[in-house]
C-alpha positions as CSV (number, residue, x, y, z in Angstrom):
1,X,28.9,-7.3,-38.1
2,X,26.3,-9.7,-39.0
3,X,25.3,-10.0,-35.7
4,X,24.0,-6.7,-35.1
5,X,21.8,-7.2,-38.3
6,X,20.1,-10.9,-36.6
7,X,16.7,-9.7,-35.8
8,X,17.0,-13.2,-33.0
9,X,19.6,-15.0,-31.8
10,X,19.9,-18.1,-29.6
11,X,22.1,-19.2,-26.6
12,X,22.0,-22.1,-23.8
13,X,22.6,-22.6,-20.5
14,X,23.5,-25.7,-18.6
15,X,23.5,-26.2,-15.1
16,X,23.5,-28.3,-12.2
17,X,20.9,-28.1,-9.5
18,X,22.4,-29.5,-6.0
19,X,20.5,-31.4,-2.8
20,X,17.3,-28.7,-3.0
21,X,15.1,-28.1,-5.2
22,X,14.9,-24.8,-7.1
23,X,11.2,-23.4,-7.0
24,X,12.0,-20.5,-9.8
25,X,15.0,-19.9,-11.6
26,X,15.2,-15.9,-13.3
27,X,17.5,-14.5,-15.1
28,X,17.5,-10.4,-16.1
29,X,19.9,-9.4,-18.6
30,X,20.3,-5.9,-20.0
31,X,22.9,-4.9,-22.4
32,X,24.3,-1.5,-22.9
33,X,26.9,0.7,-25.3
34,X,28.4,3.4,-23.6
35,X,26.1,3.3,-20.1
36,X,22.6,3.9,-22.1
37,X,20.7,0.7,-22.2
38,X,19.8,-0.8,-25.4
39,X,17.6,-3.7,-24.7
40,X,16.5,-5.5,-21.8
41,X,15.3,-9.1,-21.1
42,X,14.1,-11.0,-18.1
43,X,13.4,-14.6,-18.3
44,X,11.9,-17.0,-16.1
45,X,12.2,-21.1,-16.1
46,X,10.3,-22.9,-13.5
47,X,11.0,-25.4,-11.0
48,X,14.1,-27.6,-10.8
49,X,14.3,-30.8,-9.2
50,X,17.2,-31.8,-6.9
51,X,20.3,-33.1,-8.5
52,X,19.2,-32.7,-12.1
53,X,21.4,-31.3,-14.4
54,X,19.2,-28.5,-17.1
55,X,19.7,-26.8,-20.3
56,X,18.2,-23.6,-20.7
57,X,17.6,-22.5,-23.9
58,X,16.9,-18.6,-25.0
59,X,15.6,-16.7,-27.8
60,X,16.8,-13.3,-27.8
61,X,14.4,-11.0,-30.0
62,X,17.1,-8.1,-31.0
63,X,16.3,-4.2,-30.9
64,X,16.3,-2.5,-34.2
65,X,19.6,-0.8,-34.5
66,X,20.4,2.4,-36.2
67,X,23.2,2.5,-39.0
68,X,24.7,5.0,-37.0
69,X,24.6,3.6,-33.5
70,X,25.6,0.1,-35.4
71,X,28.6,1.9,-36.8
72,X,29.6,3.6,-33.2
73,X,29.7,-0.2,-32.1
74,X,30.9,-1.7,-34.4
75,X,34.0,1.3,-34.0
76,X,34.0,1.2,-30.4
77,X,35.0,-2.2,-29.4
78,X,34.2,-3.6,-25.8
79,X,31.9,-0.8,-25.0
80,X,29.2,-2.8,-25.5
81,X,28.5,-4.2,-22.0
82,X,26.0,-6.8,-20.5
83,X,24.8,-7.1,-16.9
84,X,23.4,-10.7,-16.2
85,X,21.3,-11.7,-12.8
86,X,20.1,-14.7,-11.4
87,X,17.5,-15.4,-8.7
88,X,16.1,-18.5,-6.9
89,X,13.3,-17.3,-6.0
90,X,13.7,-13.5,-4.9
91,X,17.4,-13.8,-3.9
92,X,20.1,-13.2,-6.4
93,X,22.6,-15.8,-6.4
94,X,24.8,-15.0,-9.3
95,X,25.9,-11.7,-11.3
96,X,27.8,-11.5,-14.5
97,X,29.1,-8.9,-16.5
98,X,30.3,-9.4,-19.6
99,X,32.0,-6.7,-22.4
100,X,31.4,-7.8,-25.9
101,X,33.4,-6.7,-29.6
102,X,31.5,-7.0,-33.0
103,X,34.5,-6.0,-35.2
């Protein structure tokens, strides 16, 4: 896939913020193939006002992947995995998991 070959890639988030503000708005992602972690990422936007509705947009620098980890993947669909978790402040109010198939 040509994906695994990106060196960056890009995605955005939009959301709504309700009646209070957000001070600090996190997000850690880490994505794994077959339980070992491959790359890791922990962002941070600042505040959010009340009833505003945001777009978040990421940059993704990509690991360096070995033809032969590259060709595992790209043979082993949907063992590629993702965590995703999202703070206000220090308490996590969302978690997403995600499985993901480059063939």
């Amino acid at each position: 896939s040509d994906l695994l070959k990106s060196k960056t890639i890009g995605t955005s988030l939009v959301f709504k913020v309700g009646d209070k503000e957000v001070p600090s708005f996190r997000m850690i992602e880490r994505h794994y193939f077959r339980d070992k972690l491959l790359k890791s990422y922990d962002f941070t936007l600042g505040f959010c006002m009340p009833n505003s509705t945001n777009t978040w947009e990421v940059i993704y620098t990509l690991p360096e992947m070995d033809p032969e980890l590259e060709k595992e993947i790209l043979e082993n669909p949907l063992e590629s995995k993702s965590d995703s978790f999202y703070f206000v402040g220090d308490k996590m109010v969302m978690h997403n998991k995600a499985e993901y198939s480059y063939s």
